[in-house]
C-alpha positions in Angstrom: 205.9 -181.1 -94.7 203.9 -183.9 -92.8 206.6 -185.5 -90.7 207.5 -182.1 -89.5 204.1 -181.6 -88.0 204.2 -185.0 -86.8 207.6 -184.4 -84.7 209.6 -185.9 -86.2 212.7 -184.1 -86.6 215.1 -186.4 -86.7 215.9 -189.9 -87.5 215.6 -191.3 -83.7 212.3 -190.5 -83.5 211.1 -191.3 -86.7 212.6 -195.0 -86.1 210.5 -194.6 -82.2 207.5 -193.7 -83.7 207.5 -196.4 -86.5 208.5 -199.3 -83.6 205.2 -197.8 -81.7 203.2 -197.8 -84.9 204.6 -201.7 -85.4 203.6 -202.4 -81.6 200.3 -201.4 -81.9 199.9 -202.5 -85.0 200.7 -206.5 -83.6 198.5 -205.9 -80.6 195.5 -204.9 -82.5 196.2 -207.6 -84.7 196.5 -210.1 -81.3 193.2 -209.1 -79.6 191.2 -208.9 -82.6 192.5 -213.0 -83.4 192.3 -214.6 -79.8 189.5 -216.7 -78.9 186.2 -215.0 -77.6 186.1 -217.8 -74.7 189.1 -219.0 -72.8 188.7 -222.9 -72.0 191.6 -224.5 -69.7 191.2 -228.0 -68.2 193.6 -229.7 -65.8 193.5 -232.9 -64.4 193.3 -233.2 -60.5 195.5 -235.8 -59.3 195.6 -235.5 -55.8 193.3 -238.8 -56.1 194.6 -240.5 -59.4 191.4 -242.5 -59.4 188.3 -243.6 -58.1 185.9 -246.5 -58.3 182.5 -246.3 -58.7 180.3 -248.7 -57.5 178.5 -249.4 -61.0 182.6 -250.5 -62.0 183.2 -247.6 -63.7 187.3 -246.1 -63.2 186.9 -242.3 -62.8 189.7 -239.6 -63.4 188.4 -235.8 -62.3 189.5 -233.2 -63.8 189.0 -229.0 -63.6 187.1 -226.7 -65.9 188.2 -222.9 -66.1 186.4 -221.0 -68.8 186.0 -217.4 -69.3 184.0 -215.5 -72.1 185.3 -212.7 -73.1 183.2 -212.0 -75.5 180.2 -209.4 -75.7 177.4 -212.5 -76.2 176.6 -215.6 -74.6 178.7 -218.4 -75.2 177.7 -222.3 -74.7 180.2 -224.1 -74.1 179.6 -228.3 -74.5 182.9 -231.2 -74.0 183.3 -234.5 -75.7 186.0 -237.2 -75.7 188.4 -239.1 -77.9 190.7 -241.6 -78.0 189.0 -243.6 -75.4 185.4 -245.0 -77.2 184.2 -246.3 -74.4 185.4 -243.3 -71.9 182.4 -240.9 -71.1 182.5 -237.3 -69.3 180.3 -237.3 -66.2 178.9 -233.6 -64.2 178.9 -231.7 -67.5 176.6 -233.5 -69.7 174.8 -230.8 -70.5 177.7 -227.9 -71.1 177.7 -225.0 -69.1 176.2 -221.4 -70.5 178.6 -218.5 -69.9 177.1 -214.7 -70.0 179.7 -212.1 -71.2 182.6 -211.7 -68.9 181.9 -214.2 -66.7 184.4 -216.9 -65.7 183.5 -220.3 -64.2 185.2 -223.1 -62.2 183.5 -226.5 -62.6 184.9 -230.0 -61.7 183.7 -233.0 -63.8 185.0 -236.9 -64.5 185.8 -238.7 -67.5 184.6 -242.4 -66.7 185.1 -245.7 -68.4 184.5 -249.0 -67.6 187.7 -251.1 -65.6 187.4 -254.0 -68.2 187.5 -251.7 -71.5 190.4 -249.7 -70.6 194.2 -250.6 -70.5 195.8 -250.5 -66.7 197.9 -248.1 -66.0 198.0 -244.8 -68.2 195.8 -243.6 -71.4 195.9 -241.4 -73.5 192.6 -239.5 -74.4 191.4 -236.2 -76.5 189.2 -233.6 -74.6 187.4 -231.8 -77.2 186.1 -228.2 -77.0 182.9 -226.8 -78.8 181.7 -223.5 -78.0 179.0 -221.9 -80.1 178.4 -219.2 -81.4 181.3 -219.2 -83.6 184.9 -220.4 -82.5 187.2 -222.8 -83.8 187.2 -226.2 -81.3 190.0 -227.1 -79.4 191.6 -230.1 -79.0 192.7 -230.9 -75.5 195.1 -233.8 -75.2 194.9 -235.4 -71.7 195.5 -238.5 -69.7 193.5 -240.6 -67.7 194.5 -243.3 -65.1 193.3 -246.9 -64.2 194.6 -249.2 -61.9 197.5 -251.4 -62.7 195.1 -254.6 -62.1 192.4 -253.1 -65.2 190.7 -256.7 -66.2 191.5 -256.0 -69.7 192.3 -259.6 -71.1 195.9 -260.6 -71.4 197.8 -261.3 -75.1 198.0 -264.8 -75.4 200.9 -266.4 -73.9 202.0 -263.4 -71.7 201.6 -263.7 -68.1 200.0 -261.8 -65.3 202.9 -260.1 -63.0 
């Protein structure tokens, strides 16, 4: 009989070996559906903001990606929510080889006049070819309180 020569004897350790068949089962099933390249990006507030001298409001933010693939992966950002936001420092993506993880620190600029003061709500989206499904990225970005977006008639400036 087969479950003889498989050990098991008894009822305990039939019911062990079928949780560590169900185990390894759900962790082949895990590795084989996760993303090839990892993509995180947080916002670094330690400055909420910055001006630039053409009048442009920039929020940075940071860029951790890590292929963990067995190909090269290009990875490429773009934005929305915000049509008149742009990124700035990663215009052109960034190439990762397999197994290689990379820090990068880029800004998301938009005009002071085309944005609302205070805080905004934009989309970071992810596109990384060959093959993977883009990610959305939902984010914030900060002007200053005195933006020159026009006022609603009949409301006043505090």
């Amino acid at each position: 009989s087969l479950h003889r020569r498989l050990g098991l004897r008894d009822g305990k350790r039939a019911a062990v070996f079928l949780l560590l068949m169900v185990y390894a089962s759900a962790l082949a099933i895990a590795i084989h559906l996760r993303q090839p390249v990892l993509v995180q990006i947080m916002p670094n507030r330690i400055v909420l903001y910055t001006m630039g001298t053409d009048g442009l409001v920039h929020n940075r933010f940071r860029l951790s990606a890590s292929n963990r693939g067995h190909t090269e992966s290009t990875l490429t950002l773009s934005l929305a929510g915000m049509p008149a936001a742009r990124i700035v420092g990663m215009e052109n993506g960034v190439t990762l080889k397999p197994e290689e993880s990379v820090q990068r620190e880029f800004d998301v600029a938009a005009p002071a006049t085309g944005i609302a003061p205070g805080l905004n709500h934009l989309r970071i989206l992810t596109h990384v070819v060959p093959e993977q499904k883009d990610d959305v990225l939902e984010e914030t970005f900060i002007a200053p309180m005195d933006s020159a977006l026009p006022l609603h008639a009949g409301a006043r400036k505090p």
